[in-house]
C-alpha atoms as one frame of an Amber mdcrd trajectory, in Angstrom:
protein
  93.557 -70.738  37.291  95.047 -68.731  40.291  98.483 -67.964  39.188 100.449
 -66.822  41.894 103.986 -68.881  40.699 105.097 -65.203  39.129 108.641 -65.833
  41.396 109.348 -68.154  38.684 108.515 -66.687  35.738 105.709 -64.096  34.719
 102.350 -65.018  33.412 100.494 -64.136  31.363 102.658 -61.420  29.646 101.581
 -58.462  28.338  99.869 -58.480  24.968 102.938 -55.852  23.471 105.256 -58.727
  24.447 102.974 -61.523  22.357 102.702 -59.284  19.552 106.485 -58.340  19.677
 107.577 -62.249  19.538 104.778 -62.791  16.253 106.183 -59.700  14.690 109.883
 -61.040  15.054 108.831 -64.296  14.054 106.874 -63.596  10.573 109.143 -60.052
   9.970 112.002 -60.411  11.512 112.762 -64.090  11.309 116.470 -63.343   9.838
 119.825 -63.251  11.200 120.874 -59.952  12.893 124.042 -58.829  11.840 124.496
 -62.049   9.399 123.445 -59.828   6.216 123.338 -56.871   4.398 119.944 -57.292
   3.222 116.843 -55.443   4.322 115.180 -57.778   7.099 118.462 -58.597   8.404
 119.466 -55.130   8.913 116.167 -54.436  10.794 116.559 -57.346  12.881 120.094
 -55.754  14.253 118.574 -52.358  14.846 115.996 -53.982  17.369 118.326 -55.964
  18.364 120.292 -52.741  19.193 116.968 -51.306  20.757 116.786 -53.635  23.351
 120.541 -53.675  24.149 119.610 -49.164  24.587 116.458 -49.929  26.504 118.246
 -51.981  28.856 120.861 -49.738  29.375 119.387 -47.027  30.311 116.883 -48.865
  32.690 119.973 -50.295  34.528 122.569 -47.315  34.255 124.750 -49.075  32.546
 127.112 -46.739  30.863 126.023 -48.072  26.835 124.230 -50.514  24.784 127.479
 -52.106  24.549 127.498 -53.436  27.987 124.449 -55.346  27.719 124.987 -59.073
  26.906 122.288 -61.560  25.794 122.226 -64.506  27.929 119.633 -67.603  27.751
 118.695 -66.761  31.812 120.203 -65.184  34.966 121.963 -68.243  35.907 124.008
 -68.484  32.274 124.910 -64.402  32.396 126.212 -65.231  36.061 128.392 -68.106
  34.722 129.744 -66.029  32.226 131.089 -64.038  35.249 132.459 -66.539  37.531
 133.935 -68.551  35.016 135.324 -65.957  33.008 136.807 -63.724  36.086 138.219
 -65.696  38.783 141.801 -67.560  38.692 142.612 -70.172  40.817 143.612 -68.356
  44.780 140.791 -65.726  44.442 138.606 -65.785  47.430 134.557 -64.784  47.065
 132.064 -63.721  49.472 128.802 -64.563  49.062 125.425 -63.908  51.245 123.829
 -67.135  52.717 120.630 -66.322  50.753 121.980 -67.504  47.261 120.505 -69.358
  44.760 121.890 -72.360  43.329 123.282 -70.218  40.303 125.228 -69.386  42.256
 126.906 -71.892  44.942 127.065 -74.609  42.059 129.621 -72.363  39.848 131.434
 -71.959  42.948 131.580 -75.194  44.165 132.436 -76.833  40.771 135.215 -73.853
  40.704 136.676 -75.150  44.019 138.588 -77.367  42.209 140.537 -75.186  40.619
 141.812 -73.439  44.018 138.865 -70.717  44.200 137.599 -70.299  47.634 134.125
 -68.509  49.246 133.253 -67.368  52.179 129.435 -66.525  53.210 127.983 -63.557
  54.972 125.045 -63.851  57.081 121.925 -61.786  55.991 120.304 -60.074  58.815
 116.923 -59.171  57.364 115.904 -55.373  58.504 119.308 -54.799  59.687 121.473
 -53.198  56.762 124.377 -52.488  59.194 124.390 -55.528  60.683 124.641 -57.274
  57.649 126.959 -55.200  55.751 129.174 -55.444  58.493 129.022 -59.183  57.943
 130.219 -58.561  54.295 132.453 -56.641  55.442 134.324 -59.472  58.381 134.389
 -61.775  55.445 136.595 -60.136  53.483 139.999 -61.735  53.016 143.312 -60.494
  51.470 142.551 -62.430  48.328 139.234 -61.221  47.989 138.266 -60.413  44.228
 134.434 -60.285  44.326 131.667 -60.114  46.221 128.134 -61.746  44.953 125.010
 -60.915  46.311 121.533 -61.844  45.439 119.545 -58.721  46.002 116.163 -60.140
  46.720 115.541 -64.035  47.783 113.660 -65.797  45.569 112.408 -68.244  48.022
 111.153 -65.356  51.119 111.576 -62.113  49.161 114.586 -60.538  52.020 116.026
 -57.292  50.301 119.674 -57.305  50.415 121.210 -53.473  51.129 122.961 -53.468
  47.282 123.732 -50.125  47.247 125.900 -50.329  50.526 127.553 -53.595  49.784
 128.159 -52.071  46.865 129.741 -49.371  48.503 131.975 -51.583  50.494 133.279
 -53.443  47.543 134.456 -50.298  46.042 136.280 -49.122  49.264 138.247 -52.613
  49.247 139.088 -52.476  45.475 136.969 -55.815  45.308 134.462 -56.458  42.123
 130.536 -56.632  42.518 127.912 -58.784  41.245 124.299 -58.606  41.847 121.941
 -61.670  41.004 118.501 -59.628  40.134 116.613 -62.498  39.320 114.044 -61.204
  41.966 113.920 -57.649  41.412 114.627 -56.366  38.141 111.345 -55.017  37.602
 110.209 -54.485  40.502 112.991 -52.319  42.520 114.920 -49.648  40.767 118.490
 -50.745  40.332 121.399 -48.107  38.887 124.761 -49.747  38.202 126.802 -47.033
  38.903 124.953 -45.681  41.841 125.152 -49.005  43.649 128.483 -49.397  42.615
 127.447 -52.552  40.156 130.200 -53.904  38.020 128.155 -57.146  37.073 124.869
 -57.002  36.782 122.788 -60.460  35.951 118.903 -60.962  35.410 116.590 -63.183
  33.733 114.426 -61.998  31.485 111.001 -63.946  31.867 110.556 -62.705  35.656
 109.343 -59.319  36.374 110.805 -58.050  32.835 108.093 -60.016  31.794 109.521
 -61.157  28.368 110.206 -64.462  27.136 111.700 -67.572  28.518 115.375 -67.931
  27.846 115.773 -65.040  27.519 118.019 -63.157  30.491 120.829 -60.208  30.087
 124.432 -59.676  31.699 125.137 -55.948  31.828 129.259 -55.239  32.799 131.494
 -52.213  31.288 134.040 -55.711  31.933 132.954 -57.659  29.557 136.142 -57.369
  27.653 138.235 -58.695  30.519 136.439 -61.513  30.883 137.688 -65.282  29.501
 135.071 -67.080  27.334 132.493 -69.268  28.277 131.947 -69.878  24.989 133.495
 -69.804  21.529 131.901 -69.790  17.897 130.554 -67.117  15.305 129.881 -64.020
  15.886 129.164 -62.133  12.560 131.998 -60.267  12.713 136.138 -60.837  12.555
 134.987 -64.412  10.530 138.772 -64.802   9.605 139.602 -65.155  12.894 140.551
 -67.756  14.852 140.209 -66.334  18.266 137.128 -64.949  19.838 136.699 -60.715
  19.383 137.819 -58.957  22.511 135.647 -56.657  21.986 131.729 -56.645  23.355
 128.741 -57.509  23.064 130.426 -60.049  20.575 132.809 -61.641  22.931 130.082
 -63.248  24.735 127.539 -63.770  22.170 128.680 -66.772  19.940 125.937 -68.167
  17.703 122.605 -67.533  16.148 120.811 -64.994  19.050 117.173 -65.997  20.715
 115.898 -62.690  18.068 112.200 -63.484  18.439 112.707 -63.929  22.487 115.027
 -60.273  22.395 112.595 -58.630  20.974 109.387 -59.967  23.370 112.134 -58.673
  26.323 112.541 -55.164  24.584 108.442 -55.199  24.759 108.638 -56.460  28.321
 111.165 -53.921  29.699 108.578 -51.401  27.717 105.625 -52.736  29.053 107.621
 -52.228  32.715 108.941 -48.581  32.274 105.233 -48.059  31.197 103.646 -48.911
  34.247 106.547 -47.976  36.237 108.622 -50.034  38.740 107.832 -48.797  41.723
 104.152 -48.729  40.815 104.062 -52.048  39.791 105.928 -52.840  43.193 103.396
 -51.153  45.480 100.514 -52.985  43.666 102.345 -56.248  44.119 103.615 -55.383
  47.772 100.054 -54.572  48.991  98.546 -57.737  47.271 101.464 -60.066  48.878
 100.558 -57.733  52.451  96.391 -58.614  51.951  97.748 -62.739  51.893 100.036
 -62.166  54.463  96.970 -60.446  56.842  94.684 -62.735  55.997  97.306 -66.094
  56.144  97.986 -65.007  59.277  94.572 -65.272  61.161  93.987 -68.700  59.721
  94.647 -71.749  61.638  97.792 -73.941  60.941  99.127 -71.588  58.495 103.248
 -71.553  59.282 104.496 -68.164  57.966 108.476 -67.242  58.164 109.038 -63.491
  57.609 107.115 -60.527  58.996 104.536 -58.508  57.079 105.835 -57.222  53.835
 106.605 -54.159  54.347 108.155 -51.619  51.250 112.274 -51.085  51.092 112.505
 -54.398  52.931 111.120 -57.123  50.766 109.749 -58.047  47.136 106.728 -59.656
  47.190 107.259 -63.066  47.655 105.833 -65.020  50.032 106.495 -68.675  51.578
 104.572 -70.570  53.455 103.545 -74.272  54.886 100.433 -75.549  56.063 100.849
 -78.198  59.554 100.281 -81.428  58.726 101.404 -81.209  54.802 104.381 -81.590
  52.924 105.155 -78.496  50.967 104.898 -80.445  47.503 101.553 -82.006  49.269
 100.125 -78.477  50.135 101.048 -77.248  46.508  99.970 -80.322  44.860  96.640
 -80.229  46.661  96.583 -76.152  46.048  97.390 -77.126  42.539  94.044 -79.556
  42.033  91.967 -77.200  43.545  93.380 -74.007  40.425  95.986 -72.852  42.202
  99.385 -72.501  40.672 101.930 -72.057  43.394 106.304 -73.279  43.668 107.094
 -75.851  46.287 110.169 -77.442  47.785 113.525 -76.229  47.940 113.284 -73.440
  44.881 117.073 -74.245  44.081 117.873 -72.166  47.137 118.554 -74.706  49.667
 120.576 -72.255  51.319 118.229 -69.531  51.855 116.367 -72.281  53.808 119.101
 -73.427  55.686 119.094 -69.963  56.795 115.508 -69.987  57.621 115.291 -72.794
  59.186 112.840 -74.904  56.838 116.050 -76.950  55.329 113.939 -80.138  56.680
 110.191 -78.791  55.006 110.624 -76.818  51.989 107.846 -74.227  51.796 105.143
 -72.930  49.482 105.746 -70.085  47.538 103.332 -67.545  46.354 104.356 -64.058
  44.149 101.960 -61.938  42.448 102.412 -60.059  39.185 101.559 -56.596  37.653
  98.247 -58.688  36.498  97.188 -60.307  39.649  94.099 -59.045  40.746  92.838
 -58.348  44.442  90.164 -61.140  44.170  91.951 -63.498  43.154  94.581 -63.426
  46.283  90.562 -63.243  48.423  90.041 -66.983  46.752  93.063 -68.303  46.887
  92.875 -67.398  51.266  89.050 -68.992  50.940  91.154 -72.295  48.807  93.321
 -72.432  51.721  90.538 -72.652  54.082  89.358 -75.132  52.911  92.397 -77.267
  52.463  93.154 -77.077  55.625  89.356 -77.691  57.241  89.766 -80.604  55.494
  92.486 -81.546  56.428  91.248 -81.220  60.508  94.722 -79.134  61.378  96.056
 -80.457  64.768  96.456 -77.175  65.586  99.785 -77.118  67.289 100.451 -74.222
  66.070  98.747 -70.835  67.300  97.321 -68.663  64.152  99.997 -66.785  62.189
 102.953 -68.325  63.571 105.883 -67.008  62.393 108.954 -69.749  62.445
């Protein structure tokens, strides 16, 4: 199998991450900070690892900070559920995932209101300035993806960031996309929330994601239950990581995420990036030449983009193309990627598209067969041709 559906989670995953879910598993199989006995005790301390190693990979200012969530989209619930009072006003970009805009719109009936800023891909002024008009007097945060999961648009963080700070507003960035794979510093972007996933380009388990804030303390509860600690209780601990971490933790899926965030700084991001970006630039050449190939973005190109990379092929449905793809080995995300309003802004609202992302293990031949796959779909196929080679929508 071709396995180029790394946008939605990471595979295969490195053989320290495998070993570090066994190891938790048959060693560490008992509950951290539950006991005073020996395996339980060990079980905290890696817990405590991870909660360092992320940390410092983020900026965040201490283990702390970091929060275990099951995924991105439960850390930024935590957030919006847990921060905003009924009047606040949000801005949002008009690339966000559904993790977003359904918090939001479920928290419109409780008198919270959004506004969203138009993304103008390669121009960071342009769209800053955006952010920037759609800020109201009741402004109280400002959420921005920073890379789109469905066609891989870099968002200028550090500058909204920047912005948010001058205004006195709060900032959250959904890395779903790019933790891993761009550098991100909390404090020199100016991050105050900062939510991932931890099966993407971290390239740990599934459910298994983090929320890293120096707020967590100030935020209500999205949840209530035991902690471990303050047992006589009967409110929550205002103090973190425990205010947000109710219940038995995912240990065995923590500790394959401390071997994936390992595995990362190991390789380093920004190598793994440029193998990825000049994989995702070899489709993109080589897409483009071929007939009835619909692209929507210009060549990846490095500061601008992670390397995702949507597509269609005339005369398919997206979910036909990928279906077909699929028969033929070729593992690929179709449809609307819960981002129907990246689309929207792209224009393929009515389509969908095929999506294609790489990973730190895809290899340069396998991107050459997919292209020769592709061929050979669409000879098939007998494209009508209405489109001229490497048209971009």
């Amino acid at each position: 199998m071709i396995y180029l559906d790394n946008a939605a989670t990471t595979w295969p995953k490195p053989p320290a991450v495998l070993a570090a879910v066994d190891n938790g598993m048959r060693r560490l199989g008992s509950n951290p900070g539950r006991g005073g006995y020996e395996m339980s005790l060990r079980s905290s301390d890696a817990i405590y690892e991870c909660r360092k190693t992320a940390a410092g990979l983020f900026g965040a200012p201490g283990p702390e900070c970091v929060v275990f969530t099951q995924n991105c989209t439960h850390a930024i619930n935590i957030v919006l559920k847990g921060m905003l009072k009924p009047g606040d006003h949000v801005v949002v970009s008009n690339l966000e995932h559904n993790a977003v805009m359904r918090p939001l719109n479920a928290l419109k009936e409780k008198g919270i209101t959004y506004s969203v800023a138009k993304v103008f891909p390669g121009n960071d002024k342009a769209t800053v300035s955006s952010f920037a008009m759609a800020v109201n007097v009741n402004t109280r945060l400002i959420v921005c993806i920073h890379a789109s999961n469905v066609f891989g648009t870099l968002l200028p963080i550090r500058e909204i960031g920047a912005l948010a700070k001058s205004r006195g507003i709060l900032f959250l960035v959904d890395a779903a996309q790019s933790a891993g794979l761009v550098p991100i510093d909390m404090k020199a972007c100016g991050i105050d929330f900062l939510c991932m996933p931890g099966h993407k380009g971290l390239y740990g388990p599934m459910s298994s994601g983090m929320l890293l804030t120096p707020y967590g303390e100030a935020l209500g509860t999205l949840m209530e239950g035991g902690t471990g600690s303050s047992s006589l209780a009967m409110e929550q601990p205002d103090y973190m990581p425990e205010r947000h971490e109710s219940g038995t933790l995912n240990t065995a899926a923590i500790f394959g995420l401390k071997a994936g965030m390992d595995f990362v700084k190991g390789k380093g991001i920004d190598r793994i990036y440029q193998h990825e970006l000049g994989l995702m630039s070899r489709l993109y050449d080589r897409l483009c030449r071929m007939d009835g190939v619909i692209l929507y973005t210009p060549r990846p190109q490095a500061g601008t983009c992670v390397p995702v990379l949507s597509f269609n092929l005339e005369g398919l449905d997206s979910t036909e193309a990928a279906a077909i793809l699929g028969k033929r080995g070729v593992a690929l995300r179709a449809g609307y990627h819960c981002a129907p309003a990246a689309h929207q802004a792209y224009g393929t609202l009515e389509t969908g598209t095929v999506r294609a992302a790489p990973s730190a293990f895809t290899q340069p031949g396998e991107i050459d067969a997919f292209v020769k796959i592709v061929g050979q779909v669409m000879k098939n196929q007998g494209s009508t041709m209405q489109n001229p080679r490497g048209m971009i929508k």
